[in-house]
C-alpha positions as a Markdown table, in Angstrom:
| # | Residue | x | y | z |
|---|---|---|---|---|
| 1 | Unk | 43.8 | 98.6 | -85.4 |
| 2 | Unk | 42.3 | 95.1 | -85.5 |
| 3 | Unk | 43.8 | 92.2 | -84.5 |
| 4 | Unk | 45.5 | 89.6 | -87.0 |
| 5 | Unk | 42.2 | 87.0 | -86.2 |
| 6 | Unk | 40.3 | 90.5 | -87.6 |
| 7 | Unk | 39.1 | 90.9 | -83.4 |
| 8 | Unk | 38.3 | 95.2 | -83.5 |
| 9 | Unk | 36.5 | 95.1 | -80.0 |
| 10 | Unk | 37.2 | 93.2 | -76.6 |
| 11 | Unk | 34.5 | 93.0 | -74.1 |
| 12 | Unk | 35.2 | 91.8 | -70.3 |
| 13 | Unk | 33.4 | 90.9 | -67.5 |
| 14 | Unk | 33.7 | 92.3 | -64.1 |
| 15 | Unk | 33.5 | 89.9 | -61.3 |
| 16 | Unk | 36.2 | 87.4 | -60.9 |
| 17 | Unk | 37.8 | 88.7 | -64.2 |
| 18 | Unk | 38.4 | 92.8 | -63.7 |
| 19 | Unk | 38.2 | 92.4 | -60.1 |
| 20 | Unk | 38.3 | 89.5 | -57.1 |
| 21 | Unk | 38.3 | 89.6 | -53.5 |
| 22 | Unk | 40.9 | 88.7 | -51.3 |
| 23 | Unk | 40.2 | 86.2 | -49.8 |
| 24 | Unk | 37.6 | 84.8 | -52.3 |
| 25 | Unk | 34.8 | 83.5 | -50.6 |
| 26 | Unk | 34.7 | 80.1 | -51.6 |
| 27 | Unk | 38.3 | 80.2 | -49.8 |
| 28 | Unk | 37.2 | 81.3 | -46.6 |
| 29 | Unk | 34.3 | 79.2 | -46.8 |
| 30 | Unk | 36.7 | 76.4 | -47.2 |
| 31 | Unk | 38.7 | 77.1 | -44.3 |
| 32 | Unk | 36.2 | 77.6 | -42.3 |
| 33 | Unk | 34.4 | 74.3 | -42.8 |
| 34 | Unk | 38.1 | 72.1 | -42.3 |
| 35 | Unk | 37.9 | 74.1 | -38.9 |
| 36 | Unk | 35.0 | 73.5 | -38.1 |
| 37 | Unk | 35.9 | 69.4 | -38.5 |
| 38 | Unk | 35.6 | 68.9 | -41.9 |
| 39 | Unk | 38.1 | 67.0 | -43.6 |
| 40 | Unk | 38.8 | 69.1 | -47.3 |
| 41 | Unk | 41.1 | 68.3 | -49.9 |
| 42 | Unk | 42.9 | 70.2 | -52.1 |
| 43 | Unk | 40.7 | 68.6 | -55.1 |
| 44 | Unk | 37.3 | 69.0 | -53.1 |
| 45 | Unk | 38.5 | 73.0 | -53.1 |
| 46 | Unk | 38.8 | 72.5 | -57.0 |
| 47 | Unk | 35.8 | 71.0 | -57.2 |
| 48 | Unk | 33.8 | 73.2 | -55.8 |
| 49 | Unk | 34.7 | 76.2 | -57.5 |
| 50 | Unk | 34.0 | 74.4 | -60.7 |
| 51 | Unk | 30.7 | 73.8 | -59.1 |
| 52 | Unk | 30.7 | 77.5 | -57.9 |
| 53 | Unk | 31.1 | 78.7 | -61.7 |
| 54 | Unk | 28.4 | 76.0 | -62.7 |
| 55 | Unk | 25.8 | 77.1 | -60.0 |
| 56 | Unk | 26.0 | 81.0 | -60.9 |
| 57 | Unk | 26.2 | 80.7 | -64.5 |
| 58 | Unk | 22.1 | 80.0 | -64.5 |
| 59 | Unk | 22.0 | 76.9 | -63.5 |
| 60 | Unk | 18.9 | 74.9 | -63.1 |
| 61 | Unk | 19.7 | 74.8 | -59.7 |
| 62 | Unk | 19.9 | 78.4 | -59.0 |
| 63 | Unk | 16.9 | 78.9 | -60.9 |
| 64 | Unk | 14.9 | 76.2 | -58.7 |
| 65 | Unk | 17.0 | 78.8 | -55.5 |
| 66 | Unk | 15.8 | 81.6 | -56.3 |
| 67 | Unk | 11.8 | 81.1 | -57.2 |
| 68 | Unk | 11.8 | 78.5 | -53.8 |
| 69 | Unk | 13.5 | 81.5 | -52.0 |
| 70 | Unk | 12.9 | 84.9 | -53.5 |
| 71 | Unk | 13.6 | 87.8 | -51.2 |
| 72 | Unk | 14.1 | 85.9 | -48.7 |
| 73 | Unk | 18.1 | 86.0 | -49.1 |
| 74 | Unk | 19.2 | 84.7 | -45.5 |
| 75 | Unk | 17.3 | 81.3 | -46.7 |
| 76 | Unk | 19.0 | 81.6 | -50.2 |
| 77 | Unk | 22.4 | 81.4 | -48.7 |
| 78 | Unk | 21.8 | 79.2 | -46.2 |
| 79 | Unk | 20.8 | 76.8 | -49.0 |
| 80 | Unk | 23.8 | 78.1 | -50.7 |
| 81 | Unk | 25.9 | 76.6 | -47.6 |
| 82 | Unk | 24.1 | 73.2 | -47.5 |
| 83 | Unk | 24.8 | 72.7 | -51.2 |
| 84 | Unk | 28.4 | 74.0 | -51.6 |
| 85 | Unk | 29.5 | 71.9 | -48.2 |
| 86 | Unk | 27.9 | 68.6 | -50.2 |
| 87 | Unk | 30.4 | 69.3 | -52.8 |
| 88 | Unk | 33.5 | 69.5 | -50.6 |
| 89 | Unk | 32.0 | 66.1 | -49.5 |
| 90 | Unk | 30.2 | 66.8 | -46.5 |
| 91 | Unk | 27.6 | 63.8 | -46.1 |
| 92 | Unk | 23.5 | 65.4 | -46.1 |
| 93 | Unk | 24.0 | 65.2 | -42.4 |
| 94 | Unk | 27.5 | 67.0 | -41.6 |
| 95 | Unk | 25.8 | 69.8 | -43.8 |
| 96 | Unk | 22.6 | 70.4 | -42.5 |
| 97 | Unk | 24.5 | 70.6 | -39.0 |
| 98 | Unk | 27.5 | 73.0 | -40.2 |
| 99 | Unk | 25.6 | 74.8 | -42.8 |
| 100 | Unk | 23.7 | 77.2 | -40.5 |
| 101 | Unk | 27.5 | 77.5 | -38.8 |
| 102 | Unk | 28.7 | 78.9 | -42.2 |
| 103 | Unk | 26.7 | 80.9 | -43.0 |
| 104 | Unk | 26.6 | 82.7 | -39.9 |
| 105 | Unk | 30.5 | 83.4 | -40.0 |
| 106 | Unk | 30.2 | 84.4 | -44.2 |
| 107 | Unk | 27.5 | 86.9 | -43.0 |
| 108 | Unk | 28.6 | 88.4 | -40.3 |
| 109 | Unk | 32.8 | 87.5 | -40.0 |
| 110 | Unk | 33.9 | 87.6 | -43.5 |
| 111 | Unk | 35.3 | 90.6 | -44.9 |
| 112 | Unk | 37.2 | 90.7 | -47.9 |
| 113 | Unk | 39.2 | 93.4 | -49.6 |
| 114 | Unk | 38.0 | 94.5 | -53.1 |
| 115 | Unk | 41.1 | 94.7 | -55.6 |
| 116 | Unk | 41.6 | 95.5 | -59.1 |
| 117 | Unk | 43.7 | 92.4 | -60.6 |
| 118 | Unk | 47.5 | 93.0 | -61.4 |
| 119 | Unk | 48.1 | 94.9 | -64.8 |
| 120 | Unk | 44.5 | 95.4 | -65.9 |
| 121 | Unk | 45.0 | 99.2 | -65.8 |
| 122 | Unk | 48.1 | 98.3 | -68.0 |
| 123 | Unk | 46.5 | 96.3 | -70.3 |
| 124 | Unk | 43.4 | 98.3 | -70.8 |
| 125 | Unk | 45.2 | 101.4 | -71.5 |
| 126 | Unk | 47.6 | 99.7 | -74.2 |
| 127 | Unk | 44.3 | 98.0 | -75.7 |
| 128 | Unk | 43.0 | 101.3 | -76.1 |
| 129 | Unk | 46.1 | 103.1 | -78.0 |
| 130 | Unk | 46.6 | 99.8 | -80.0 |
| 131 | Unk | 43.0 | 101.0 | -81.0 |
| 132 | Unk | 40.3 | 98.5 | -80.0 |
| 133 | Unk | 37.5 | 99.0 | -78.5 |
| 134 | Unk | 36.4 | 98.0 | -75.1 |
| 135 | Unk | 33.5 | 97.3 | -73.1 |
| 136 | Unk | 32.4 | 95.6 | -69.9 |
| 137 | Unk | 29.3 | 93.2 | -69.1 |
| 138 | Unk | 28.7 | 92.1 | -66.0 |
| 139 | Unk | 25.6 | 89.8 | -64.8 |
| 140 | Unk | 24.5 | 92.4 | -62.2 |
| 141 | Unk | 21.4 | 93.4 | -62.7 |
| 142 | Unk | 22.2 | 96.6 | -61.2 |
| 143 | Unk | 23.9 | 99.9 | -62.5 |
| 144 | Unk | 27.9 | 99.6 | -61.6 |
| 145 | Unk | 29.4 | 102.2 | -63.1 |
| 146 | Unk | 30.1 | 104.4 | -60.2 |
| 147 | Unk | 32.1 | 101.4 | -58.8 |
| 148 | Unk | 34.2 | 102.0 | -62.3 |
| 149 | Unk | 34.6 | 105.4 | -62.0 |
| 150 | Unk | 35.8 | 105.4 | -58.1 |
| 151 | Unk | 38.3 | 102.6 | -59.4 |
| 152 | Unk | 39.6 | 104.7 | -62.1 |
| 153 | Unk | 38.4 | 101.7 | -64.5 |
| 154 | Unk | 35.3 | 104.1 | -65.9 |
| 155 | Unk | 37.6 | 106.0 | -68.6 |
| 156 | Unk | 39.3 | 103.1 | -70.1 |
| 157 | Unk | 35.7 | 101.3 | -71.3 |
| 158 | Unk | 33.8 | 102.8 | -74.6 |
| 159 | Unk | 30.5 | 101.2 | -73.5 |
| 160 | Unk | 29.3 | 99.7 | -70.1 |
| 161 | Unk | 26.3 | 97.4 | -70.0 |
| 162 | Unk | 24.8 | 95.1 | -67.2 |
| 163 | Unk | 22.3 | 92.3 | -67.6 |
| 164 | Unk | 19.4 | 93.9 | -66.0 |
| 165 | Unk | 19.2 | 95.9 | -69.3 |
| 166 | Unk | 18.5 | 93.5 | -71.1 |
| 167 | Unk | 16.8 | 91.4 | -68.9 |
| 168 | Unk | 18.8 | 88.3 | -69.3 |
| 169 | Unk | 21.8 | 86.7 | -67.9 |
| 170 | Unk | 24.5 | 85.2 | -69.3 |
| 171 | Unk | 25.3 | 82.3 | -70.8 |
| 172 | Unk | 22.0 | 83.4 | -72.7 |
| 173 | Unk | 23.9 | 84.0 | -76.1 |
| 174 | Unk | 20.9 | 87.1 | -76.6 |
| 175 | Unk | 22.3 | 89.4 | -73.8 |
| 176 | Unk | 25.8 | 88.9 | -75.5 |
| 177 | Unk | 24.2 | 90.4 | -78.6 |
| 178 | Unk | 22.3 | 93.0 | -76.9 |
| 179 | Unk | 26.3 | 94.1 | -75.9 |
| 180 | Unk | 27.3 | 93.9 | -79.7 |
| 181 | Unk | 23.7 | 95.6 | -80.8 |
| 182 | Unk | 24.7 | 98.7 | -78.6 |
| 183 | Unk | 28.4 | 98.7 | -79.5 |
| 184 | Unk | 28.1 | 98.4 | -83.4 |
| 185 | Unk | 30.0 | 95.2 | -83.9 |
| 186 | Unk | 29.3 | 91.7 | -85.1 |
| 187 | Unk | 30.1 | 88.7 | -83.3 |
| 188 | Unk | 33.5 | 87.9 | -85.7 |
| 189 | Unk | 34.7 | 90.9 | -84.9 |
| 190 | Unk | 34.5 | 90.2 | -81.1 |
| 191 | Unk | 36.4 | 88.9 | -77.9 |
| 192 | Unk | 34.7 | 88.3 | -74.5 |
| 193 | Unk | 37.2 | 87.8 | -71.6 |
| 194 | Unk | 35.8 | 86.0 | -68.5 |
| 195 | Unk | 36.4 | 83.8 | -65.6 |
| 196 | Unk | 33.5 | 81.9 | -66.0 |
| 197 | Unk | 33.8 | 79.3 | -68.2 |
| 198 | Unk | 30.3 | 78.5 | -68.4 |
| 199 | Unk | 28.6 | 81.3 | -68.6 |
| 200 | Unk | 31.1 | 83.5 | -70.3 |
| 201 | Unk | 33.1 | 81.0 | -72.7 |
| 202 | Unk | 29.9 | 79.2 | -73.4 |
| 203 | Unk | 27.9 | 82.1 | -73.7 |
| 204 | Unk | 30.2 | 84.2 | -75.9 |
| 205 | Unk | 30.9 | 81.2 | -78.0 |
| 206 | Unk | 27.2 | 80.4 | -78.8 |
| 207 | Unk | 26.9 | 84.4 | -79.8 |
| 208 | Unk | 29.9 | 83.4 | -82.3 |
| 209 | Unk | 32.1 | 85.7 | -80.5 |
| 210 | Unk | 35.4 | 84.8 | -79.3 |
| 211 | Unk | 36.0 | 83.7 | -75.8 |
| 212 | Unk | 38.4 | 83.9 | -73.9 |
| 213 | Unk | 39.2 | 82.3 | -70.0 |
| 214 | Unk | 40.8 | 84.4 | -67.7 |
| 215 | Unk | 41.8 | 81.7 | -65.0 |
| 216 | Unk | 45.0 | 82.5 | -62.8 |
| 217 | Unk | 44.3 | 79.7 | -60.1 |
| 218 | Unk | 44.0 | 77.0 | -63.2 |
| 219 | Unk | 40.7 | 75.9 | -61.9 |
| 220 | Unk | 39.0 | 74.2 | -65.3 |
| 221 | Unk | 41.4 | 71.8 | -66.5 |
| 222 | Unk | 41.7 | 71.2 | -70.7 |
| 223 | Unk | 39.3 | 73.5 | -71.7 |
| 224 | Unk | 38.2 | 74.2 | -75.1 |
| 225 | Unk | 39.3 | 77.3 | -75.5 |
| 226 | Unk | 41.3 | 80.2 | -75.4 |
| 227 | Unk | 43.0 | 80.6 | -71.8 |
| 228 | Unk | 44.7 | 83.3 | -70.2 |
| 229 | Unk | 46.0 | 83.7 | -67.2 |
| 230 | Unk | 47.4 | 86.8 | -66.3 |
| 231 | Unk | 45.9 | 90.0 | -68.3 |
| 232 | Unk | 49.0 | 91.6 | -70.5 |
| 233 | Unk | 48.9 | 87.5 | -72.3 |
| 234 | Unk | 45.9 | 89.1 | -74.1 |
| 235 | Unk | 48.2 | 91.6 | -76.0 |
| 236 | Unk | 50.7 | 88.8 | -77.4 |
| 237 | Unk | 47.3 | 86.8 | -77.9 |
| 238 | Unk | 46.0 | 90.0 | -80.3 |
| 239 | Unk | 49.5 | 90.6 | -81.9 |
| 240 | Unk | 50.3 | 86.8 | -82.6 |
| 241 | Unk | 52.3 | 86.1 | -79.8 |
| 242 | Unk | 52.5 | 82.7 | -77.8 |
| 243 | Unk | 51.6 | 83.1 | -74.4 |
| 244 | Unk | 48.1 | 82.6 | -74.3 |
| 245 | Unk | 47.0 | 79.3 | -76.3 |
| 246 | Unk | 43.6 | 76.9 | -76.5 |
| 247 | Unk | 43.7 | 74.4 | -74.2 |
């Protein structure tokens, strides 16, 4: 049944909002560069994974990355490094020496365990019988529904779409309506739940769609919008309840 707002379809995305790593990388990478002699903060941590959202949501900046690098990933993420360690206030210097340090250890030292956050399977499956409907769009540009179905995540979505299909990444408001275009819904009648804020708050919004934040560390402070931060707030957010709110 729709929602009081008139919401009849919720749409997620997949990394950082379905699933996470533990530890994220950003974390490691953090720890890593205080023991390699960095002094860190617990604000330059903030910072850059507000940074981190901002880079990958099609920035200019990774734009500029990947035509300078191309296939050439080991150079990509070695740029990667000597940015991120600039915004956890590494001078120009202290990053070109640690960089190449860093991104040694992500490559070859970091491994992370996949997970499926904390009542998603719950929440989906009560989504479902409260009868929306439900889909998932990620930014890969590759297939990733075999990594649903080996999670058990597969059954629970009516429609699975990744950007290479379209062509586009979000924010870019038209792969948000190639989503609606295949599911049969308009923008009014739809929710996007991501961790992103700029590419999937932003991006949903300027599709006219609802968006919703999924941020359980509290990274983006005040935004201006919906905010959740644990999955089961989205059913008291759909039935009227009070424990989601706009920030």
């Amino acid at each position: 049944m729709p929602s009081a707002n008139g919401i009849r379809a919720i749409f997620y995305d997949l990394d950082g909002t379905l699933r996470t790593s533990v530890p994220l990388a950003r974390e490691a990478f953090a720890r890593q560069s205080a023991t390699l002699g960095l002094p860190i903060s617990a604000e330059d941590v903030r910072r850059a994974a507000i940074w981190e959202h901002r880079y990958f949501a099609e920035s200019p900046e990774l734009i500029q990355d990947r035509e300078r690098f191309q296939d050439d990933s080991q150079a990509f993420w070695l740029n990667y490094c000597f940015r991120q360690l600039q915004v956890l206030s590494a001078t120009p210097e202290q990053a070109r020496q640690l960089a190449p340090q860093l991104n040694a250890y992500m490559s070859k030292q970091f491994e992370p365990q996949d997970i499926i956050f904390q009542d998603v399977y719950e929440t989906l499956r009560a989504l479902r019988q409260n009868g929306f409907f439900l889909g998932v769009m990620s930014n890969r540009f590759e297939p990733y529904t075999d990594y649903l179905n080996e999670r058990g995540l597969g059954e629970l979505f009516d429609l699975v779409v990744y950007a290479g299909e379209a062509g586009i990444r979000k924010p870019n408001p038209e792969v948000f309506h190639f989503m609606l275009q295949k599911a049969g819904f308009s923008p009014s009648q739809s929710m996007y739940v991501g961790d992103n804020y700029f590419a999937d708050a932003l991006g949903a919004r300027r599709a006219g769609m609802l968006p919703v934040l999924f941020d359980p560390e509290r990274i983006f402070e005040s935004p201006d919008c919906l905010v959740i931060t644990e999955h089961a707030q989205l059913l008291d957010l759909l039935t009227g309840g009070r424990n989601a709110a706009a920030s």
